[in-house]
C-alpha positions in Angstrom: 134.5 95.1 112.6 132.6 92.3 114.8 129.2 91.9 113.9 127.3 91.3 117.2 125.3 87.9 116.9 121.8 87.8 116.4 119.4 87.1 119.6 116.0 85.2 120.0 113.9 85.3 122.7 110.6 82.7 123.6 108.5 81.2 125.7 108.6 77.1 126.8 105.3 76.2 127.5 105.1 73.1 129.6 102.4 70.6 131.6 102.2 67.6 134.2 100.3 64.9 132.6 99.9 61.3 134.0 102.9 60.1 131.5 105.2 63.0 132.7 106.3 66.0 131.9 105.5 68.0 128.2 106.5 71.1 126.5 105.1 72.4 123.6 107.2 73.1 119.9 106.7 73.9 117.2 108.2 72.6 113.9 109.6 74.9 111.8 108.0 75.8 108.4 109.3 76.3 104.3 110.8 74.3 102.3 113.9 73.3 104.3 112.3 71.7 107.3 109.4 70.0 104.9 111.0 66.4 105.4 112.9 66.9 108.5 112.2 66.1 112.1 115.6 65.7 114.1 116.2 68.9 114.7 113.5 70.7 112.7 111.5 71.2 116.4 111.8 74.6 118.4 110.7 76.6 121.2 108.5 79.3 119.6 110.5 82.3 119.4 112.1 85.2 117.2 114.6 87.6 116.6 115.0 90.9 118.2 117.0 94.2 118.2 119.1 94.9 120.9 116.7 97.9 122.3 113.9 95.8 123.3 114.1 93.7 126.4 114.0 90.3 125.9 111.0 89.8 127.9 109.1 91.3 125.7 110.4 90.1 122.6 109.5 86.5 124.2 106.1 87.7 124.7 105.7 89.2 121.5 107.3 86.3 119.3 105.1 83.9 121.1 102.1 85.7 119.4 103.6 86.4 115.8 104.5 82.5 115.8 101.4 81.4 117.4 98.0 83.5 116.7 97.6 83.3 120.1 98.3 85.8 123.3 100.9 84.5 125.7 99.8 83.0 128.7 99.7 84.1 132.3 101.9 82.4 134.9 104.9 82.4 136.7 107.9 82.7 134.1 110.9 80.9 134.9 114.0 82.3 133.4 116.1 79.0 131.2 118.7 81.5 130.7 120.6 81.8 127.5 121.8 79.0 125.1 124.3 79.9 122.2 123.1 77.1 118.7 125.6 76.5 116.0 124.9 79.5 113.5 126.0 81.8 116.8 122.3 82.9 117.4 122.1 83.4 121.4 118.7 82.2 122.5 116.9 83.6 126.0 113.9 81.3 127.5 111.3 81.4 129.9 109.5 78.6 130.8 105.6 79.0 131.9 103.4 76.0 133.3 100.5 76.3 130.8 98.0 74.3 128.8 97.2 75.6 125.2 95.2 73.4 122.1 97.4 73.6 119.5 94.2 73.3 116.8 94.2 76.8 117.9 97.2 78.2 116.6 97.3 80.6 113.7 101.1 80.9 112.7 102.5 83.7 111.4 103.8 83.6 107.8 107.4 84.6 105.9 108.0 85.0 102.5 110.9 83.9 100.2 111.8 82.9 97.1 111.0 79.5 96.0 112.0 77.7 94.5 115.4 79.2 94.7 116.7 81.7 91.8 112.9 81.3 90.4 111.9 84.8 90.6 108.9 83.2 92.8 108.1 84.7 96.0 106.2 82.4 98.1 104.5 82.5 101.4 105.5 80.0 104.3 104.0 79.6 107.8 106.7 80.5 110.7 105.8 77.3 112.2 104.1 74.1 110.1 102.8 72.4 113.2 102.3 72.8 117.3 102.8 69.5 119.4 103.0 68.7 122.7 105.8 66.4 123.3 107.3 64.4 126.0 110.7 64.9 126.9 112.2 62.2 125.6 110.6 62.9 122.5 111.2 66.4 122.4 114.9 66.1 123.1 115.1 63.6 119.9 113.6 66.3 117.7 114.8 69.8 118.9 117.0 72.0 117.9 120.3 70.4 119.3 121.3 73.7 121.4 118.0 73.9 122.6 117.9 71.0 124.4 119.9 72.5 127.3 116.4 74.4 128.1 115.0 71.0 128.5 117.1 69.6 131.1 116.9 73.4 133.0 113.2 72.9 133.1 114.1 69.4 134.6 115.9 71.1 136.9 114.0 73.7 137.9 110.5 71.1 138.2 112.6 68.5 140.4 111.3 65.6 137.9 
């Protein structure tokens, strides 16, 4: 029996500033990711069953991840990458400005260390930073960088 892969859905937020184009990620949180940066970035996002359009799992990931509501704008769909544990991954990109010294991630909890008996509590996402392309591209999640350069695409810059 084939197991059918596990989808995420979320929201690119983006801005024009005088150096260029930004997007805003987030860098994942726990243990694993402490000390890592290649790769450790990611458009906020999450998992979600096959019942609920992916629309509104972007939406509703965006504020589990972030504290914060989604924000209003045009949503341009970045289509679907597929990263290299099989998760398919569904993005929309929104022109938006957001402070991320307001963001209140959400938490997970897991056992750490591992076979401890510890449960600990872990935020989703450690940090929120708008990046510049080139940056971001260095830093994301290696799949993920197809969204950038469909943003590219779709901004003409």
């Amino acid at each position: 029996m084939t197991t059918a892969p596990k989808r995420s859905a979320g929201l690119l937020l983006h801005r024009r500033t005088a150096d260029g184009v930004q997007v805003l990620l987030g860098h994942m949180g726990g243990p694993f990711f402490a000390r890592k940066d290649a790769g450790a970035w990611s458009v906020p996002k999450g998992e979600y069953e096959p019942d609920e359009p992916a629309w509104d799992a972007a939406r509703r990931e965006f504020q589990e991840e972030l504290g914060l509501a989604p924000p209003d704008g045009e949503a341009v769909p970045l289509g679907e990458v597929r990263q290299t544990n099989g998760k398919i991954v569904t993005v929309w990109a929104i022109e938006a400005d957001l402070d991320p010294a307001t963001v209140v991630p959400g938490t997970f909890r897991m056992e750490w260390p591992p076979k401890s008996g510890q449960i600990q509590e872990f935020p989703e996402l450690d940090r929120v930073e708008w990046l510049g392309l080139e940056r971001a591209r260095a830093v994301i999640v290696k799949a993920q960088a197809e969204f950038l350069d469909r943003l590219l695409e779709h901004s003409g810059r």
